[in-house]
N, C-alpha and C positions, 0 to 999 in steps of 0.2 A: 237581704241575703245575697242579691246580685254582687252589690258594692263589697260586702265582706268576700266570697266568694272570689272577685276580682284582686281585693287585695291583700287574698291569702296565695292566691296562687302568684300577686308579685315576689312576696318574701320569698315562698318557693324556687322562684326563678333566681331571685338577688342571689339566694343562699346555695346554687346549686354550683356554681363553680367554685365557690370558696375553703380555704382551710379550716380547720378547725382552732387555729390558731387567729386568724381572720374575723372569724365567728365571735370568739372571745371578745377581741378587741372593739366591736359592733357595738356604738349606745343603740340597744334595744328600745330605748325608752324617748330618744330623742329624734334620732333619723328615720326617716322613710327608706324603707315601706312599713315600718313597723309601728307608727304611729299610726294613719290609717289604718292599719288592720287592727291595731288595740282600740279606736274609735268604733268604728262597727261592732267588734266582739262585743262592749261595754254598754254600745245602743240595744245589740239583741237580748244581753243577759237584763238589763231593763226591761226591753219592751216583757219579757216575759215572765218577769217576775211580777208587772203589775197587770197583765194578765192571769196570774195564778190566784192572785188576789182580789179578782175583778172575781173569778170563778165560787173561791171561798165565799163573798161573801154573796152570791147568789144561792150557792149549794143551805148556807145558813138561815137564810130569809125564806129559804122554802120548807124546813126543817121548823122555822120558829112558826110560819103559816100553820101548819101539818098540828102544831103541837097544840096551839092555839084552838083552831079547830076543832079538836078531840078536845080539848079540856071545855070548851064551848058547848059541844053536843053533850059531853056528861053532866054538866051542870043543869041545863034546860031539860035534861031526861029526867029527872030528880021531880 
């Protein structure tokens, strides 16, 4: 978050005295500072995505436990 943080607030900088005209003309996609800062954005929308998914399938294995369990204790009560 540091690195993205840093290299949001360059663009910010790059971008503050510029036109709008200026801006236009800017490969977004090739020049710095805007390739670092799409690197980090790209790193954190991963990290967090396999994060969410790291979460799912914990939320589900406890869910499948749980379910397990109760179909386990009903059967053996029988």
């Amino acid at each position: 978050m540091k690195q993205y943080d840093k290299a949001y607030n360059d663009v910010t900088e790059f971008e503050k005295d510029k036109t709008e005209e200026e801006l236009n003309n800017i490969n977004k996609y090739g020049d710095e500072p805007y390739v670092s800062k799409s690197k980090y954005k790209a790193a954190i929308v991963d990290w967090e995505s396999k994060e969410e998914m790291i979460h799912e399938v914990i939320v589900f294995w406890i869910i499948g436990f749980l379910l397990i369990s109760i179909g386990s204790f009903l059967y053996f009560k029988k």
